[in-house]
C-alpha positions as CSV (number, residue, x, y, z in Angstrom):
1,X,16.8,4.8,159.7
2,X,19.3,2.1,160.8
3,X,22.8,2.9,158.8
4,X,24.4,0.0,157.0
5,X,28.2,-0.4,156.8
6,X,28.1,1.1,153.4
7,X,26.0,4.0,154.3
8,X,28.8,4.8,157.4
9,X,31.3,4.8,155.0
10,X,29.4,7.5,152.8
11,X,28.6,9.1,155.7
12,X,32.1,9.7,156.9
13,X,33.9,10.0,153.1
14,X,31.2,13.1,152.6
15,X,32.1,14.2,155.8
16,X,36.0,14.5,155.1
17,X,34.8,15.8,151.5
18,X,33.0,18.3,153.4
19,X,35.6,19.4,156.2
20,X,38.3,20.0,153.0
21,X,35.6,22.3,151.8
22,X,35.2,24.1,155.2
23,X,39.1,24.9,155.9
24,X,40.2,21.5,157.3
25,X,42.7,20.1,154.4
26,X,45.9,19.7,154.7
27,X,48.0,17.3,152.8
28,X,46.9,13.7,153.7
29,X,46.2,14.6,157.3
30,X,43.0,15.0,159.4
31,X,40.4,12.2,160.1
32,X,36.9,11.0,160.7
33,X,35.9,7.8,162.5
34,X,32.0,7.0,163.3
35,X,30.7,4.8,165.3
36,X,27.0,4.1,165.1
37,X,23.9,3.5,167.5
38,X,24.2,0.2,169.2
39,X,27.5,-0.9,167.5
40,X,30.8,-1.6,168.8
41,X,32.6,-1.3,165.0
42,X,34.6,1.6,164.1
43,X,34.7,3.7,160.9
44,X,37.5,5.6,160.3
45,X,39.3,7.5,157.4
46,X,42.2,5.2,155.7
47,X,46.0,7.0,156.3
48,X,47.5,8.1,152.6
49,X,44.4,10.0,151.4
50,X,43.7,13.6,151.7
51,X,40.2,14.9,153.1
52,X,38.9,16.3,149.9
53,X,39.7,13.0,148.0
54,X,38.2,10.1,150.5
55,X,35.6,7.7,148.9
56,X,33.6,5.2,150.9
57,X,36.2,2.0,150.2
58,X,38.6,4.5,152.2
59,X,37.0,4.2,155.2
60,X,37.8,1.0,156.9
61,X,37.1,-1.4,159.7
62,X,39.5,-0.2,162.9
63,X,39.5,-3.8,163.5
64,X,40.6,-4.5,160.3
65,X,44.1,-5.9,160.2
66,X,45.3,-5.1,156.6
67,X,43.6,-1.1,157.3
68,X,46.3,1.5,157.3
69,X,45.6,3.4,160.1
70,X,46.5,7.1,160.8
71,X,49.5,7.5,163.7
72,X,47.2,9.3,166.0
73,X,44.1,6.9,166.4
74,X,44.0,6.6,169.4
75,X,42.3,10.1,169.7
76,X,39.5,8.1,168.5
77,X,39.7,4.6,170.5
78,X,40.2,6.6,173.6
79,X,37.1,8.9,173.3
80,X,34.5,6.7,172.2
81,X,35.9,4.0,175.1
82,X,35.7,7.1,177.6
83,X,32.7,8.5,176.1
84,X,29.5,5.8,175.2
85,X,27.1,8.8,173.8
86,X,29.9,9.7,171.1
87,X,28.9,8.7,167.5
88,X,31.7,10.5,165.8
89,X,35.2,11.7,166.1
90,X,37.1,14.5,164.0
91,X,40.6,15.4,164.2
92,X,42.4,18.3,162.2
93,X,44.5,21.6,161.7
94,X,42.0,24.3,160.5
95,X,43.9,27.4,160.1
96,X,41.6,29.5,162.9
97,X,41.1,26.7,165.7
98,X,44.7,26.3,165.0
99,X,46.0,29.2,165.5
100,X,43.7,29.8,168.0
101,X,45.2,27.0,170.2
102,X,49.0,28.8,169.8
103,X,47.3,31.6,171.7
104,X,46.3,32.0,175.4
105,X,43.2,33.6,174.2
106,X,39.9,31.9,175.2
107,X,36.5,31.3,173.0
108,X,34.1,34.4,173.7
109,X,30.7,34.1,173.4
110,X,30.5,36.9,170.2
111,X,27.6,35.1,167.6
112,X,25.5,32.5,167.1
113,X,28.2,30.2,165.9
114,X,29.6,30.6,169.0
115,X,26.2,29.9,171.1
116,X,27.1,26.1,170.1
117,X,29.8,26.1,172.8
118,X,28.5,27.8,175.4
119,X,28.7,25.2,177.8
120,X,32.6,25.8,177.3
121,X,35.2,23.9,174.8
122,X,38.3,21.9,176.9
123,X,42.1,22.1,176.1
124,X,45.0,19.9,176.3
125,X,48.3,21.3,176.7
126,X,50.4,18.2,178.1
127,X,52.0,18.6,174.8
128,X,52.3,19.6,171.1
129,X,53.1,16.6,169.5
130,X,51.9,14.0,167.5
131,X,49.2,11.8,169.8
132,X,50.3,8.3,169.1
133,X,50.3,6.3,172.0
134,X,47.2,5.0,174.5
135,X,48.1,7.0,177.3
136,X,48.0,10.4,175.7
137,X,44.8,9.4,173.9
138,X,43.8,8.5,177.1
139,X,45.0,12.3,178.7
140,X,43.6,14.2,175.7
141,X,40.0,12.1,176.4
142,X,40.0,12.7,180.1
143,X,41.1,16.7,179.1
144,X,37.9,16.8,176.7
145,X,35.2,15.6,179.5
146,X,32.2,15.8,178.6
147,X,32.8,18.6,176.1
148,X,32.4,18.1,172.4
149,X,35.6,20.1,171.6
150,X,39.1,19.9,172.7
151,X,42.0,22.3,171.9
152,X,45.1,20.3,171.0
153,X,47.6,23.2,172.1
154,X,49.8,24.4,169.0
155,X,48.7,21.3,167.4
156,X,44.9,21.3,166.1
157,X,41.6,19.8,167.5
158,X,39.4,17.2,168.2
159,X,35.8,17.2,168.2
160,X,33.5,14.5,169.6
161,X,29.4,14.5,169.0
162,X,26.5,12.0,169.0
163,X,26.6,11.4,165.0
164,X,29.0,12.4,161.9
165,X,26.1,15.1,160.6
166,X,26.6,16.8,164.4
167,X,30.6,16.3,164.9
168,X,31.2,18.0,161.0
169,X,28.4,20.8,162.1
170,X,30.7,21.3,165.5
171,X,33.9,21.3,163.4
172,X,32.5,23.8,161.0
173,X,31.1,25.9,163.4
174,X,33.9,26.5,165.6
175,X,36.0,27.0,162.9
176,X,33.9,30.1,162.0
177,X,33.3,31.2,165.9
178,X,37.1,31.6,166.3
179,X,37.2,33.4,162.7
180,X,34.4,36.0,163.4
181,X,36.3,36.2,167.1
182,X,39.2,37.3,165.4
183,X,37.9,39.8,162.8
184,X,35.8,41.2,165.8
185,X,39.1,41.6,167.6
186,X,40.3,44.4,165.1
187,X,37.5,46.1,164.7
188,X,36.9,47.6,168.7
189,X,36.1,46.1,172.3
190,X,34.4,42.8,172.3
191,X,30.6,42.6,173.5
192,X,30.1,39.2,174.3
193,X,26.5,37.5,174.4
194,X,26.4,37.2,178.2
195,X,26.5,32.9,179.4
196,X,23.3,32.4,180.7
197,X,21.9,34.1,177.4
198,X,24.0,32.3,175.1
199,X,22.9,29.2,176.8
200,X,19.1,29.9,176.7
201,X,19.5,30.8,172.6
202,X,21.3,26.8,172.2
203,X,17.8,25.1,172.0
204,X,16.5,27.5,169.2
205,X,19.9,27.8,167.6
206,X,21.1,24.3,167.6
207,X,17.9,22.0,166.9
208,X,17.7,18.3,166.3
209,X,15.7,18.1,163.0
210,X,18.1,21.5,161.7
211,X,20.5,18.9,160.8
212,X,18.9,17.0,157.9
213,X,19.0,20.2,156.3
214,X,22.3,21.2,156.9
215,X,23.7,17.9,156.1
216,X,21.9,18.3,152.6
217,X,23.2,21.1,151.6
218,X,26.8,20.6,152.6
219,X,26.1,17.8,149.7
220,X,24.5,20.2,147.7
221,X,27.7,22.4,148.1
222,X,30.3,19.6,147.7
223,X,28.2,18.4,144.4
224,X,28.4,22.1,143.1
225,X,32.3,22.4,143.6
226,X,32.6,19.2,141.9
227,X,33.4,17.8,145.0
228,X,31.3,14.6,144.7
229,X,34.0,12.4,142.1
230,X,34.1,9.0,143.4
231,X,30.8,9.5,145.5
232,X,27.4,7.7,145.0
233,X,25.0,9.8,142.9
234,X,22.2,12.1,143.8
């Protein structure tokens, strides 16, 4: 089904209502942009509102020159100009991935959840602080490849996928990888799924026509918690 300005916008305010559910508020920060299939526009979360209280008329037009626009954009104008099959872009500060990235400690392969990156996540360590200008959106691009996940170091992350439904399932998911890695980490050695296994279990794992479902029931969940205020109805 072709998406429709409107239905972007929905699609990316449940997405931010869905990452504050997850672990990924904090204050007014974070953002999601999306671009869709076959279009040049750019969606992307309005600066001033938090995650967990974005509606669609807070998702703007990049191009839009009365849009208040978060400092650190160019995260997003740089990887969807470096990277044509990238549908979606989310930035934030997760407590785990956080952390994680104020560590030298890499992401074992320990679960399923971590099966999703098996082909490897990226890092950018060039610096820690805010990305604002085109070159370091350009350096923290180039750092993610063709990865969908870079490590901002001591900073947060950035992930980059086809569509919003499979950026806020990366998001989520690496969020918990890094969270079971570090409970594992205090209960004995680490076993690790071995590479070439992990990567033969990502077709099962991580299928196509999984993430209808998912994507419903992160609704379901956000409609539960009374997280759906300002949202279209059921």
């Amino acid at each position: 089904m072709e998406l429709t300005a409107q239905s972007v916008r929905e699609q990316v305010a449940w997405a931010c209502r869905i990452l504050a559910l997850e672990g990924y508020a904090d204050l007014t920060l974070g953002h999601v942009s999306a671009r869709p299939a076959g279009s040049e526009t750019i969606y992307i979360k309005r600066k001033g509102v938090a995650l967990d209280e974005v509606e669609p008329d807070d998702v703007v037009d990049l191009e839009d020159p009365n849009a208040h626009l978060h400092l650190e954009t160019v995260l997003h104008t740089e990887i969807y100009a470096r990277r044509p099959d990238v549908g979606a872009v989310v930035h934030g500060h997760s407590p785990y991935v956080t952390a994680f990235g104020a560590t030298k400690a890499r992401l074992e392969l320990l679960t399923h959840d971590a099966v999703l990156f098996a082909g490897g996540i990226s890092v950018f360590d060039e610096t820690a602080e805010l990305i604002t200008e085109r070159d370091q959106g350009r350096a923290v691009a180039e750092a993610l490849g063709t990865r969908r996940v870079v490590i901002l170091r001591n900073h947060g992350v950035v992930v980059a996928d086809k569509d919003v439904p499979w950026a806020v399932l990366s998001a989520v998911t690496l969020e918990r990888a890094i969270r079971l890695q570090a409970i594992a980490s205090t209960l004995g050695e680490l076993r690790p799924i071995p590479k070439e296994h992990a990567e033969g279990m990502f077709a099962d794992k991580y299928q196509e026509r999984f993430l209808a479902e998912y994507w419903a029931a992160w609704i379901r969940r956000a409609r539960r918690a009374g997280a759906d205020w300002g949202m279209p109805p059921e």
